[in-house]
DRENPATI-946108 format. One record per residue (C-alpha): residue in one letter; x, y, z. Coordinates in steps of 0.02 Angstrom, whole numbers. Layout:
N
+------+--------+--------+--------+
: code :     xx :     yy :     zz :
+------+--------+--------+--------+
:    A :      X :      Y :      Z :
...
+------+--------+--------+--------+
END
This chain:
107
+------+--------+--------+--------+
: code :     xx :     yy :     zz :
+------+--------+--------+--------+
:    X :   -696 :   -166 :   -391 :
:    X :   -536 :    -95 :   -334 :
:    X :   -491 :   -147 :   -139 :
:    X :   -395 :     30 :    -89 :
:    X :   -532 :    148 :   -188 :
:    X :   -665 :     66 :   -107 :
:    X :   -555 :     71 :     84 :
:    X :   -514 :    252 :     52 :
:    X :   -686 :    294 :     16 :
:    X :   -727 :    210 :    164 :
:    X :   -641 :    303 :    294 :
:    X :   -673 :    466 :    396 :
:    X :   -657 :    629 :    298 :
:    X :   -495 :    673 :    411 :
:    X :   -427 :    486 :    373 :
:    X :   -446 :    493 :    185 :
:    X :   -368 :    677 :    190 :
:    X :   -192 :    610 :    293 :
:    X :   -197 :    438 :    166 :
:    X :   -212 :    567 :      5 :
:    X :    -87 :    661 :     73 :
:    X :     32 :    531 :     98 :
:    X :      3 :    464 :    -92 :
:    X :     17 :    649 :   -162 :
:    X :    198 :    646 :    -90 :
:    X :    242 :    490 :   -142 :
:    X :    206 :    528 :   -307 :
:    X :    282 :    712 :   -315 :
:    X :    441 :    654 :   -227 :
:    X :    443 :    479 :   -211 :
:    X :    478 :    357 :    -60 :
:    X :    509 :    458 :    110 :
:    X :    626 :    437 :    196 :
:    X :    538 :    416 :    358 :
:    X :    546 :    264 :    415 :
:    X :    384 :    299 :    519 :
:    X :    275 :    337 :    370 :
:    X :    347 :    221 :    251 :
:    X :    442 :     51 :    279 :
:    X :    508 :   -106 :    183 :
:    X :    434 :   -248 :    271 :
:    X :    524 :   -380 :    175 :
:    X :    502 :   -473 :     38 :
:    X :    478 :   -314 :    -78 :
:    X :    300 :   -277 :     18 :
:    X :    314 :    -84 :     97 :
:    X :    186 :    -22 :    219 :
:    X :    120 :    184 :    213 :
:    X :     73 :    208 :    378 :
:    X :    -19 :    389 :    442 :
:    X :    -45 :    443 :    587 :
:    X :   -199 :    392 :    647 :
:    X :   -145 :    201 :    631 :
:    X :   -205 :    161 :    434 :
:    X :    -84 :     53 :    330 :
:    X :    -90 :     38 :    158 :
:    X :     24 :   -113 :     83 :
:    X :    101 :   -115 :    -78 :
:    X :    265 :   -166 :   -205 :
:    X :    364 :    -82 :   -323 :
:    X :    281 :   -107 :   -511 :
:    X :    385 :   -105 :   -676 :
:    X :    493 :    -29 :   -697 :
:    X :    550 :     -9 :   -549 :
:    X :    558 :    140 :   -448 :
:    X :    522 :    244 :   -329 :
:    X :    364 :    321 :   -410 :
:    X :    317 :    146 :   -486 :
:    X :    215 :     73 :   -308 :
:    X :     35 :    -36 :   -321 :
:    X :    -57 :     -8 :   -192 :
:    X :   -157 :   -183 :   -128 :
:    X :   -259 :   -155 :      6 :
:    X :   -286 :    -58 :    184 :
:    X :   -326 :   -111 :    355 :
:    X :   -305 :    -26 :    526 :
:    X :   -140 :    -36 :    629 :
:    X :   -121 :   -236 :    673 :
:    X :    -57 :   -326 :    785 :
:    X :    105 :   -441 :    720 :
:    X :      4 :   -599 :    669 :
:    X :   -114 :   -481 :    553 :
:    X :     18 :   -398 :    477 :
:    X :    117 :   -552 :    437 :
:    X :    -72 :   -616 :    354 :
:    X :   -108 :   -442 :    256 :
:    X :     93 :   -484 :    201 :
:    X :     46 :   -629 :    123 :
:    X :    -91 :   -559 :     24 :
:    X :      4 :   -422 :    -36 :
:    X :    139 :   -559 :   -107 :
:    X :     30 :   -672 :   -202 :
:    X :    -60 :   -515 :   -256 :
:    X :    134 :   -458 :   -323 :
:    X :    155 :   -628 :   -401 :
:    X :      1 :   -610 :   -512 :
:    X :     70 :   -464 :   -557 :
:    X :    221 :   -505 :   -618 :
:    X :    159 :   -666 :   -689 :
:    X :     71 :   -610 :   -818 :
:    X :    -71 :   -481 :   -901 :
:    X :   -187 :   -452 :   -779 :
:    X :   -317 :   -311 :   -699 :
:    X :   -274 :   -276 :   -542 :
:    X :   -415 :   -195 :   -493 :
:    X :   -496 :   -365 :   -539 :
:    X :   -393 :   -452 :   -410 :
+------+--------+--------+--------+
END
């Protein structure tokens, strides 16, 4: 089971369209530079945000750079408490990363 295949499958035809496009950019040209569809919100967690309010978290893999993001998991535009919460799950899902061999799609 992978968390972001199974919430982009999830979504609205229009939705999935605006996240793939996002992703597809990332990964021809790396980060944006628009702040409004892609931010550092500390702790090496960044949020892809579209336009119709889905955020995808994620962190930079190895090595580093700006083509080298996992994506965690998705959830609609939050209010401050959930974000600080889907934070926190994206950062122990970065420690198990980095601690060791493991499947993240497991995780």
């Amino acid at each position: 089971m992978c968390l972001i295949r199974e919430y982009i499958s999830n979504l609205a035809p229009t939705d999935q369209k605006q996240v793939i496009s996002v992703l597809k950019l990332i990964l021809e040209k790396g980060d944006p530079f628009n702040k409004q569809k892609f931010r550092h919100i500390g702790e090496q967690v960044y949020e892809i945000k579209t336009r119709n309010g889905i955020r995808i978290l994620c962190f930079k893999g190895e090595p580093v750079s700006d083509r080298s993001l996992i994506l965690t998991h998705g959830f609609y535009k939050p209010q401050k408490k959930v974000l600080a919460r889907e934070k926190n799950k994206t950062l122990k899902w970065r420690k198990l990363y980095f601690e060791g061999p493991v499947n993240i799609v497991d995780i």
